[in-house]
VEXLO-880172 format. One record per residue (C-alpha): residue number from 1; residue in one letter; x, y, z. Coordinates in steps of 0.5 Angstrom, whole numbers. Example, Ala and Ser with C-alpha at 12.3 -4.5 7.8 and 13.67 -1.06 7.14 Angstrom:
> 1|a|25|-9|16
> 2|s|27|-2|14
***
This chain:
> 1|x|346|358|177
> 2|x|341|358|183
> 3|x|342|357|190
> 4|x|338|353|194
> 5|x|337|349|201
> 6|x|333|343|202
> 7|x|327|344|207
> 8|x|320|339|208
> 9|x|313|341|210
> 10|x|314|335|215
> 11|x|313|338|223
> 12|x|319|339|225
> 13|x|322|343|219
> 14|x|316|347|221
> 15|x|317|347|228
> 16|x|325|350|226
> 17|x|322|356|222
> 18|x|316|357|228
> 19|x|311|356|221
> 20|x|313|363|220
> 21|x|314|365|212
> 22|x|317|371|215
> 23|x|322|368|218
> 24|x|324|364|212
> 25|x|324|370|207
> 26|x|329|373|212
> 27|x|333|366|213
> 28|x|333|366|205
> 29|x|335|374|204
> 30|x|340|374|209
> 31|x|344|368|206
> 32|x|342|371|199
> 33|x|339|364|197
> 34|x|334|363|191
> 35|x|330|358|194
> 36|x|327|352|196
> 37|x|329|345|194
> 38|x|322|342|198
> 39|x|320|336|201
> 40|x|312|335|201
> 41|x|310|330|206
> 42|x|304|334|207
> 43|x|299|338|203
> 44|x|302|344|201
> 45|x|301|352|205
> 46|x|302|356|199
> 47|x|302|362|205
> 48|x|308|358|209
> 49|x|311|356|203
> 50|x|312|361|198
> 51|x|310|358|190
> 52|x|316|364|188
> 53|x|321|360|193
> 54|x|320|352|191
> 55|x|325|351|185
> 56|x|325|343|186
> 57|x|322|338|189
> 58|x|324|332|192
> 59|x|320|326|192
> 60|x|318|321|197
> 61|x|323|315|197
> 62|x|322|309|201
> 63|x|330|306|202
> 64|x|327|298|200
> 65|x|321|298|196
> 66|x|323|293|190
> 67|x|320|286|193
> 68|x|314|291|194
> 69|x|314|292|186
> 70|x|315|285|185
> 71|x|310|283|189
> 72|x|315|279|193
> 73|x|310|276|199
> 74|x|314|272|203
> 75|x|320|277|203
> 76|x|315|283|205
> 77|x|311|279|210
> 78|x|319|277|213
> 79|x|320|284|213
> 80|x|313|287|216
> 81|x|311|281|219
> 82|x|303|283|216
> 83|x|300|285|210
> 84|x|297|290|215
> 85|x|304|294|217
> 86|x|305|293|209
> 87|x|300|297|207
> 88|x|302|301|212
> 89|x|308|303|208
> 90|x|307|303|202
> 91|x|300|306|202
> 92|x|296|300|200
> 93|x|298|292|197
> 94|x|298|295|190
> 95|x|302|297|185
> 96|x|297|302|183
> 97|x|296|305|191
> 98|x|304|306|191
> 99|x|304|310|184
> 100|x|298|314|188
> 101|x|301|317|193
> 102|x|308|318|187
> 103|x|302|322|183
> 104|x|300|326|189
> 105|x|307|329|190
> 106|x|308|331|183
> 107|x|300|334|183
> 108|x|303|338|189
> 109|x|309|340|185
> 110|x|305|341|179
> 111|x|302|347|183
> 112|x|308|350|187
> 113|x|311|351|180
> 114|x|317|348|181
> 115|x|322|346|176
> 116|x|325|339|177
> 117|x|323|333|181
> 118|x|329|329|184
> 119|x|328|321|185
> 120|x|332|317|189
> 121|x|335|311|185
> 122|x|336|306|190
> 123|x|334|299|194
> 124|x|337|295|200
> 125|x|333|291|205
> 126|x|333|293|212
> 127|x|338|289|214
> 128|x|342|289|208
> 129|x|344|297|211
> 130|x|348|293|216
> 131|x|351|286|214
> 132|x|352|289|206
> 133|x|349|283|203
> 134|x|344|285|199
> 135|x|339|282|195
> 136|x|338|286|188
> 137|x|345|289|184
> 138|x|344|295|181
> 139|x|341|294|175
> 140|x|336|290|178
> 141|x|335|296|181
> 142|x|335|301|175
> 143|x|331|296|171
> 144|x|326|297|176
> 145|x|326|304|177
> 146|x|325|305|169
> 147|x|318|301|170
> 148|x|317|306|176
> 149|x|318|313|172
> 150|x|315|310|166
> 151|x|308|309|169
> 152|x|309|316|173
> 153|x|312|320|166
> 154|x|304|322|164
> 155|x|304|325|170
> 156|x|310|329|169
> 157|x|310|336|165
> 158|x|314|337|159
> 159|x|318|342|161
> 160|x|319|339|168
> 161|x|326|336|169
> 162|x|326|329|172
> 163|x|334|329|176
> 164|x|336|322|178
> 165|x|340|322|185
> 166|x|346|318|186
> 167|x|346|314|192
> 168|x|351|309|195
> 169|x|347|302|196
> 170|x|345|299|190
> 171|x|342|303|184
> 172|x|344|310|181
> 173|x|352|310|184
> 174|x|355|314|178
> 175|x|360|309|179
> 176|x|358|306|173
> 177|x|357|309|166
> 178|x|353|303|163
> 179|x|348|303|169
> 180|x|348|310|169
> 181|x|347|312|161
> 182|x|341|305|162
> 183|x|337|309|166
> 184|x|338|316|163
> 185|x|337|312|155
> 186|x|330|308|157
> 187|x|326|312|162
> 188|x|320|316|157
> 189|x|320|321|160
> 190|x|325|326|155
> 191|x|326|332|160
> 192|x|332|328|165
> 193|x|338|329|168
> 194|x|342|327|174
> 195|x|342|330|181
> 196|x|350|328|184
> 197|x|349|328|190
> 198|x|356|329|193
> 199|x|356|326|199
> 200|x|353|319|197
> 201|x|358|319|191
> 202|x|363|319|197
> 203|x|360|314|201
> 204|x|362|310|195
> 205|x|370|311|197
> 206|x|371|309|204
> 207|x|378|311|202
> 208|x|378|318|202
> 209|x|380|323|208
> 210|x|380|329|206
> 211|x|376|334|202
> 212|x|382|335|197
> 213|x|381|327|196
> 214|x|373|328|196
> 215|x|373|333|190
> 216|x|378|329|186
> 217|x|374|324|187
> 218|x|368|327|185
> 219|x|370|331|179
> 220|x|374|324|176
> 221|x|367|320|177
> 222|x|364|325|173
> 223|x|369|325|168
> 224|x|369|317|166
> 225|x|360|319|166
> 226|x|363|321|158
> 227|x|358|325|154
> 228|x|352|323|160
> 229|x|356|328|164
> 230|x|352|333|161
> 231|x|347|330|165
> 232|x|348|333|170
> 233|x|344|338|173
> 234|x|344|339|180
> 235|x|348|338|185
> 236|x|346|337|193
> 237|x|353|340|197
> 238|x|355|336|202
> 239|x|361|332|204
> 240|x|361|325|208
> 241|x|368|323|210
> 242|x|366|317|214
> 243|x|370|312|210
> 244|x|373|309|218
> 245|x|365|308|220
> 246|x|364|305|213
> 247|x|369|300|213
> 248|x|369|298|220
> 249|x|360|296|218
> 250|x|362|293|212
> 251|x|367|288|216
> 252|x|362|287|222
> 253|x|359|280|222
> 254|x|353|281|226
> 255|x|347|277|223
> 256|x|342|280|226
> 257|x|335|281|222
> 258|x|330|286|225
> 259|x|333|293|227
> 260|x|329|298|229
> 261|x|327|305|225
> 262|x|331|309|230
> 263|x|338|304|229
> 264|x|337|304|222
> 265|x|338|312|222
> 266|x|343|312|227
> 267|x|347|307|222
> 268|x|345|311|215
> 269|x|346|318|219
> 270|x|354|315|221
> 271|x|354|314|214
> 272|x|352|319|211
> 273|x|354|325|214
> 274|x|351|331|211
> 275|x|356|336|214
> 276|x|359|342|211
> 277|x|365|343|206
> 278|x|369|347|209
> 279|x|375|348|204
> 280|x|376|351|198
> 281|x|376|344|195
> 282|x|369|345|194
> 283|x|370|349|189
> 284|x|373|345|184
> 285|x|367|341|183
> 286|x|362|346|182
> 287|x|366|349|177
> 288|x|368|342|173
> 289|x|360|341|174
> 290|x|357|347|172
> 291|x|350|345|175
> 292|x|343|350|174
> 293|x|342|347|181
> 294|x|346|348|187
> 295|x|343|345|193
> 296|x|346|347|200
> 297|x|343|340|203
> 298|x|344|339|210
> 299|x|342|335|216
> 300|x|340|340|222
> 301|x|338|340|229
> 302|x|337|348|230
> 303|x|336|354|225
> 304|x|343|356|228
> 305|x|346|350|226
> 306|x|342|351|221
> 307|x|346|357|219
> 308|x|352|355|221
> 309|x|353|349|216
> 310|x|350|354|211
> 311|x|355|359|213
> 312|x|361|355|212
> 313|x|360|352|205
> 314|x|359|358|203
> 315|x|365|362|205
> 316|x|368|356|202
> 317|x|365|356|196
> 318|x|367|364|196
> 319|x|376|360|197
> 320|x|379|360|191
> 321|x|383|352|190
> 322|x|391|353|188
> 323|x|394|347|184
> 324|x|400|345|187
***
């Protein structure tokens, strides 16, 4: 199992290692991790970020983009107000000039190296993140995604693997076995799996409190998946107990329609948290889970916040959980 931190090229993240690889090696050696799960938003500097460190890549996501591939005008023009704003977005006002900018970050990571791809299988407009009334079910979503990844799978090498990453809103939830086997049966591309990100499967249970709860949770999820458990290859470590946020959002009856990028995040982050486990609860689910790819996937606001969080969830990983 290799142990990884997520990181983009983005300037912030930049800003945070001070664009030193140095500092990075440092980062990596003293926490005695194998690597980076990377994030390109920019073309890639070999000589910040190492190719012997990049291990996975995370694509690009765009939260809404399913009216886009249906080219459904009058939601788009809704939501953006101009063709310009929604070319603006996704990189033109075809289907081709979105897959392009897909392509340019498989290209990117076909020259790092890395060993998987990870894909966010989700969609909700705007203002679905606030009032929960969405416009799109998950196998709506999922049948999508299948044309997507199938149209990017001549792009993708063989011996690449292509993690699906569950989220909460419609789409890849974990929650359900049928969805979840749609998906894995019908994209072309041979080399598949999952990437069980923990924190989004907890946001799917407003009713969990603790993280004995969480990992319980966790683990059962996994276990009603059958034999499509085996798909999963890669866990990103990280918990979100924001069950009291979650209900109080799904009960509000706010009717606005246009929200700002800066509430969107604020509302998403209050969602999902990113915070360490801290327990030895966590444990158990990476033993259940037995993943190639444990990623510590955090938000931070500081390399010492940073190392903190990192810390902590692996001094937990380190507990041994008894059974009462």
């Amino acid at each position: 199992m290799l142990q990884l931190v997520n990181l983009s090229n983005y300037s912030t993240d930049n800003e945070l290692i001070a664009y030193s690889p140095q500092r990075l090696q440092a980062f990596l050696l003293q926490h005695n991790l194998d690597g980076l799960e990377m994030m390109f938003c920019s073309p890639w500097d070999s000589k910040l970020h190492r190719p012997e460190w990049l291990h996975g890549c995370h694509l690009r996501f765009w939260p809404w983009w399913l009216d886009f591939w249906r080219g459904d005008q009058p939601a788009l023009i809704k939501q953006f107000g101009s063709k310009e704003e929604i070319a603006g977005c996704y990189g033109g006002l075809t289907r081709e000039a979105w897959l392009a900018i897909y392509r340019d970050n498989i290209k990117t990571a076909k020259a790092a190296g890395v060993k998987y791809l990870v894909f966010h299988v989700s969609h909700a407009r705007p203002a679905e993140l606030f009032n929960w009334q969405f416009s799109a079910t998950s196998q709506e979503v999922i049948e999508a995604v299948i044309e997507v990844v199938n149209a990017l799978a001549p792009d993708i090498p063989e011996d690449m693997a292509l993690l699906f990453e569950n989220l909460w809103w419609p789409g890849l939830t974990l929650t359900d076995k049928d969805l979840t086997a749609m998906l894995l049966a019908n994209v072309t591309h041979q080399n598949v799996g999952i990437m069980l990100d923990t924190g989004h499967l907890m946001n799917t249970n407003p009713d969990l409190t603790t993280e004995c709860e969480a990992a319980d949770y966790i683990i059962k999820t996994v276990e009603n998946l059958g034999s499509f458990r085996q798909y999963v290859r890669g866990i990103h470590l990280h918990k979100s107990l924001s069950g009291k946020y979650l209900r109080s959002s799904q009960a509000s009856t706010q009717c606005n329609t246009e929200y700002s990028m800066q509430e969107l995040m604020e509302h998403v982050l209050k969602i999902d948290e990113h915070k360490p486990f801290t327990t030895s609860a966590v444990r158990t689910i990476v033993d259940y889970v037995q993943p190639d790819f444990l990623v510590h996937e955090f938000i931070y606001e500081s390399m010492s916040d940073w190392e903190q969080k990192l810390r902590r969830q692996q001094q937990a990983l380190l507990l041994t959980r008894i059974a009462i």
